[in-house]
DONUNU-316594 format. One record per residue (C-alpha): x, y, z. Coordinates in steps of 0.1 Angstrom, whole numbers, plus 2048, in hexadecimal, padded with zeros to 3 digits. Layout:
! residues N
XYZ...
END
This chain:
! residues 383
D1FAA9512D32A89510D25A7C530CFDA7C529D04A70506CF4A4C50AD0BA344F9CF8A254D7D14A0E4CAD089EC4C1D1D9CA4C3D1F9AF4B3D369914C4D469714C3D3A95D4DED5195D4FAD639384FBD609334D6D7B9314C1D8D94D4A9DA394B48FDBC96047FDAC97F46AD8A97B47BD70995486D6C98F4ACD589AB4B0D3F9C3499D3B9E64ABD219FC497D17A1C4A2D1FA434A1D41A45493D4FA5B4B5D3EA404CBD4DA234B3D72A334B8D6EA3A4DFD6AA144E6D85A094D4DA1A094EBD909F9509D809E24F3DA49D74E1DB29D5504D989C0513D959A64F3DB99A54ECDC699E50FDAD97F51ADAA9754F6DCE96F4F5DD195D51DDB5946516DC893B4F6DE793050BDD0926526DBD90D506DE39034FDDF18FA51DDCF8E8528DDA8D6505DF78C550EDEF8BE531DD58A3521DBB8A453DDCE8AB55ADC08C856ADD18EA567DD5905581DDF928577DFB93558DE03958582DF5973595E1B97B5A6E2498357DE0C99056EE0D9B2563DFA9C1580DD79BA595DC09BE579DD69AD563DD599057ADB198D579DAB993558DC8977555DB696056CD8C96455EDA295E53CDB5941546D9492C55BD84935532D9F927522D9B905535DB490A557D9D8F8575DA590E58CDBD92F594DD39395B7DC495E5B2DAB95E5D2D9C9805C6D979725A2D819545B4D6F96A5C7D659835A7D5F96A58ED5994859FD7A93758FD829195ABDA09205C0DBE90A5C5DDB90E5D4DF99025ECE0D91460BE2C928602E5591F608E5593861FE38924635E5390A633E6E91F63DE5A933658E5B91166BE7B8FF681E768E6669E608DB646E4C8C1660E438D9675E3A8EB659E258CE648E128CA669E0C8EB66FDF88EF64EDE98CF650DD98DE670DCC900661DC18EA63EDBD8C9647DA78C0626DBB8D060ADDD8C9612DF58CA5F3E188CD603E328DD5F0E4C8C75F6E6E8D75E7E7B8F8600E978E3607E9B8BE5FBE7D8B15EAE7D88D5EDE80895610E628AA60EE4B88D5FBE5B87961EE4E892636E2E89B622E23872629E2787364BE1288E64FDFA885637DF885F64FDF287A66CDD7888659DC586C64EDC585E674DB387C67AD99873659DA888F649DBB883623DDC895613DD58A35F3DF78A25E2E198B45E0E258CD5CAE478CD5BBE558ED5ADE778E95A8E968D2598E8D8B8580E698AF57DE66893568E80882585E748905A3E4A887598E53864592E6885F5B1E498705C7E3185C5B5E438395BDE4684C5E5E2A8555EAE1A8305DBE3081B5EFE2283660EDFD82A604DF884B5F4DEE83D5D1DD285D5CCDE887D5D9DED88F5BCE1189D5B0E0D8C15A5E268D0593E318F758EE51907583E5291C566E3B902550E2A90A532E1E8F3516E378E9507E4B8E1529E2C8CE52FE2D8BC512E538B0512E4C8A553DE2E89352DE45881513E6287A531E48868544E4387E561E2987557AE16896583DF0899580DEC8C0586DFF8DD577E038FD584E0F91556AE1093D571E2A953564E2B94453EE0294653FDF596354AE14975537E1095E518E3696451AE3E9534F9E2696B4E4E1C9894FBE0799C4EADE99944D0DE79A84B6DC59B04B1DB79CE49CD9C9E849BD8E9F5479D79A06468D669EF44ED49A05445D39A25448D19A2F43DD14A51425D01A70424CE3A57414CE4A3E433CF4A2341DD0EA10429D31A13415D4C9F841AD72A04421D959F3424DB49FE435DD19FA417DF39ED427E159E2416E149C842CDF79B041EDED9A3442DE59C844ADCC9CD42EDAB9CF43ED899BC437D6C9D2426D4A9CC434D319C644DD459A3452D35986464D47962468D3694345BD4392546DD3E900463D428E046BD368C0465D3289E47BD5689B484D5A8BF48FD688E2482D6B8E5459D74908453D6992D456D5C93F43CD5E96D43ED4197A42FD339A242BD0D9A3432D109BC41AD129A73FED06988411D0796441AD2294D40DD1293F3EBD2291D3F0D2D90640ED3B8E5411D288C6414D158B2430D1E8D6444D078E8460D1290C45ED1492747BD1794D479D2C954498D2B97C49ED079814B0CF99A24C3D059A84E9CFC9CB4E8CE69E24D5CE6A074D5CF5A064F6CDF9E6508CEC9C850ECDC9A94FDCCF98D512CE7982531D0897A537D1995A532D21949552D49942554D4491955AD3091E536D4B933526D6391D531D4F8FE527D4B90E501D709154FDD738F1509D5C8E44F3D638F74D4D8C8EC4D8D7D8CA4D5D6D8CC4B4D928D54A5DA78BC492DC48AF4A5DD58BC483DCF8DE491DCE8D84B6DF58D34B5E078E74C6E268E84B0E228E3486DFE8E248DDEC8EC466DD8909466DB190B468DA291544AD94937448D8B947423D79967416D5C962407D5F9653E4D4D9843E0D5C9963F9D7C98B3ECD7599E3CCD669BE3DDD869BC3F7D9D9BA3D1D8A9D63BED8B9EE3E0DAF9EB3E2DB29F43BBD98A113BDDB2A1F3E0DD0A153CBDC1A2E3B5DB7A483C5DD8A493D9DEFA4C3BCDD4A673ADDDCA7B3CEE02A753CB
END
């Protein structure tokens, strides 16, 4: 029976946080063929999904140049586990902090946040409003400031932020989520300055994603925190990654193991052969290149110069037991950081960026080129 059948698949991983390139094995599962196939599905769903939110998370942390980043997207995403997977995703990818309360509480991602228009609107006036909230969260008080005329708003958000601080209480900032940023940031700003609030922060929402972040950089626009949602946790531009599950050897009726490839018309489809690892270099200024290699014919022969190497798929589970601990998320997140870093700027930009080298291994190359022959072959034989 399926159900007392202990599950003896081992796996092999990339380290959450570390960066993957086109083409490359992020997992190794190895194990009894039924038990290989069974995982498959969850597995793909699980991988692709955060893999691809922590990319646009990386990207939009990109072009915000240090400012902190807060994912905004639970009303859009596609449903509650979505949003957390969307959220545990995002915090990896390098967002400081999400408005999902139920995501902070699972996975200990900070939460921010601000009151709603209809706070605003629930109130005789946005004053009223302002004070209201200032008495229920009187030291985290980011006022969004646009319901009905937002200059106004910035206005009424100062005096009640000189009420709080007579009370030792400090405004946080405003939020603008509406009309033009670039304007309405540097006219709070130069407000909220002149009102002797030179460290409230102006937080921005509204539909943003990198590139929007990138252009209200370039206009000038004074906002220090970015709340993006709909456009992150739905990577709205590229929705879907397109990551595979295949069979890339089996072993035969003598226990040896026997390398395979998937044949397409499309090249891009044409599988790898092997049990494939990932050899990853770099030297004193960072990333070099990656380097796919079958441990079934073995190690790269060469590698460049002056180069540490690091083979990046290591056990996390074997025959059904999980390896050593898990990660903690502020490590995860700290990794993807970190490993970002090491880039190029050449291939950190976010348009006409160059590609990062990845290359077969010679050997494998050949074995890949006489496989597809030998199926070729045997194909047109069966014709």
């Amino acid at each position: 029976m399926l159900e007392s059948t202990p599950l003896s698949v081992s796996v092999d991983a990339i380290a959450e946080g570390s960066l993957v390139f086109a083409h490359e094995p992020l997992l190794r599962i190895r194990g009894p063929l039924w038990q290989c196939q069974w995982v498959e599905t969850a597995l793909l769903n699980m991988i692709n999904f955060q893999t691809l939110i922590a990319t646009k998370a990386a990207r939009v942390c990109a072009a915000a140049k240090g400012d902190a980043v807060l994912e905004f997207g639970l009303r859009r995403a596609q449903g509650v586990d979505g949003a957390l997977a969307a959220s545990r995703a995002s915090y990896v990818g390098g967002c400081a902090a999400t408005s999902n309360v139920e995501a902070g509480l699972r996975f200990g991602i900070p939460v921010k946040g601000t009151h709603a228009h209809s706070w605003v609107m629930s109130f005789e006036s946005e004053l009223a409003a302002f004070e209201a909230y200032a008495d229920a969260m009187p030291n985290n008080c980011v006022f969004l400031v646009d319901t009905y005329d937002t200059i106004e708003g910035v206005r009424h958000a100062i005096t009640v932020g000189n009420r709080l601080r007579e009370r030792g209480s400090e405004m946080v900032g405003v939020r603008l989520d509406s009309g033009d940023l670039a304007r309405l940031s540097i006219d709070a700003r130069k407000l909220l300055d002149e009102g002797g609030f030179p460290n409230a922060a102006i937080v921005a929402s509204n539909d943003l994603d990198e590139l929007e972040i990138e252009r209200l950089k370039l206009a000038g626009a004074s906002i220090a925190v970015w709340g993006v949602g709909t456009n992150l946790v739905t990577a709205k531009d590229q929705p879907a990654l397109g990551g595979v599950y295949k069979l890339a050897a089996i072993k035969n009726t003598s226990g040896e193991w026997v390398p395979k490839v998937k044949l397409s018309e499309q090249e891009i489809k044409t599988s790898n052969p092997g049990i494939q690892q990932v050899r990853r270099y770099r030297d004193s200024s960072g990333l070099v290149g990656d380097v796919l290699f079958s441990e079934l014919i073995g190690p790269p022969q060469t590698a460049p110069s002056d180069c540490e190497f690091e083979d990046l798929l290591q056990p996390v589970l074997e025959e059904g037991k999980r390896v050593g601990s898990p990660t903690p998320l502020d490590q995860l997140r700290e990794r993807a950081l970190s490993s970002v870093e090491q880039l190029s700027a050449d291939h950190r930009r976010l348009r006409g960026g160059q590609s990062y080298p990845v290359q077969l291994e010679p050997r494998l190359l050949t074995q890949k080129q006489t496989l597809i022959e030998k199926a070729r072959r045997t194909a047109g034989s069966n014709a």
